[in-house]
C-alpha positions in Angstrom: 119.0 149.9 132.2 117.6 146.3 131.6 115.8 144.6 128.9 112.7 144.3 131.0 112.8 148.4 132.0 113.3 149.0 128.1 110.4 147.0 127.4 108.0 148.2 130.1 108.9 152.0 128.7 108.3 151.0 125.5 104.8 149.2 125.8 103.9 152.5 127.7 105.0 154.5 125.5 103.0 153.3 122.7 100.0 152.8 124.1 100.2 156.4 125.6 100.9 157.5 121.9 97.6 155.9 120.8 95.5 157.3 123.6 94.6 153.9 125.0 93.8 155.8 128.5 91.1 154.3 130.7 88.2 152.7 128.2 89.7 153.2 125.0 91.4 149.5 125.3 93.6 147.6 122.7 93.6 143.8 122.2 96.7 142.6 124.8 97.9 140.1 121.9 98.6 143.4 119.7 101.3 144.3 122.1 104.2 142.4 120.9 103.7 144.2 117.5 106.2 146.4 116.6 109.4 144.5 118.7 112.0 142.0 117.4 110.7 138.5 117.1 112.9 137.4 119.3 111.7 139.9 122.2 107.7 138.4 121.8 107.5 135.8 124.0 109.3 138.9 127.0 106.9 141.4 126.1 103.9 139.4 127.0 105.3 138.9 130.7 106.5 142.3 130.8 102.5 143.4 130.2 101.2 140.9 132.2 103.7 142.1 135.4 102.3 145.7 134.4 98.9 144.5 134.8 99.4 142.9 138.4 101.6 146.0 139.4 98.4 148.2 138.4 99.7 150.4 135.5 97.4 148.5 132.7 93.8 147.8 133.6 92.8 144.7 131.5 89.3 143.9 130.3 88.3 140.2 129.7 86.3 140.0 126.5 84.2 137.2 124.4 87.0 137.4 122.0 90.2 137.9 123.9 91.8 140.3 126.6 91.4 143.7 126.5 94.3 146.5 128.0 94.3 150.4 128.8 96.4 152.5 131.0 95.0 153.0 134.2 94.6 156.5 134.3 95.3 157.0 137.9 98.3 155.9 137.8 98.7 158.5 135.0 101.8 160.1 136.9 103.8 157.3 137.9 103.3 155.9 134.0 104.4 159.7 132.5 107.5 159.2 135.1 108.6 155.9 133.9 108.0 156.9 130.0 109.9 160.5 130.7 113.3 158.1 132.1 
C-alpha cells in the first residue's frame, strides 16, 4: 500500500466518523488536520483527486470550499475504508 492509498482511507475515514454524508459539509482546508506536517501539502491533492473521481462532493462557499461524501458512492467509499 502507498502513501497516497493511506491517505485517501484516512480522509474517508474521518469524515465518515463525523457524519459528513451528503449536506452535512466540512470546510476542505480542515482536512489536513490531524496528519504530520510534513504530509499537508499531499493531503490537499489527495482530496482534490477524491473530488474529481466523485467520492467527495464539494460546495463553493462565500467563505471557502465546502466537502461531504457523496452518499451514492456510499459503497465504494465503505469498500475503500473497510481495506
Amino acid at each position: 500500500m502507498d502513501k497516497k492509498e493511506e491517505i485517501e482511507r484516512t480522509i474517508l475515514r474521518k469524515l465518515a466518523y463525523m457524519g459528513k454524508w451528503g449536506g452535512s459539509h466540512t470546510s476542505f482546508d480542515n482536512l489536513p488536520k490531524g496528519f504530520p506536517k510534513h504530509l499537508r501539502g499531499d493531503v490537499k491533492v489527495v482530496a482534490k483527486e477524491l473530488i474529481k473521481r466523485g467520492l467527495l462532493l464539494s460546495k463553493p462557499t462565500s467563505y471557502g470550499l465546502e466537502v461531504s461524501l457523496n452518499v451514492r458512492m456510499k459503497k465504494e467509499i465503505e469498500e475503500l475504508v473497510k481495506q
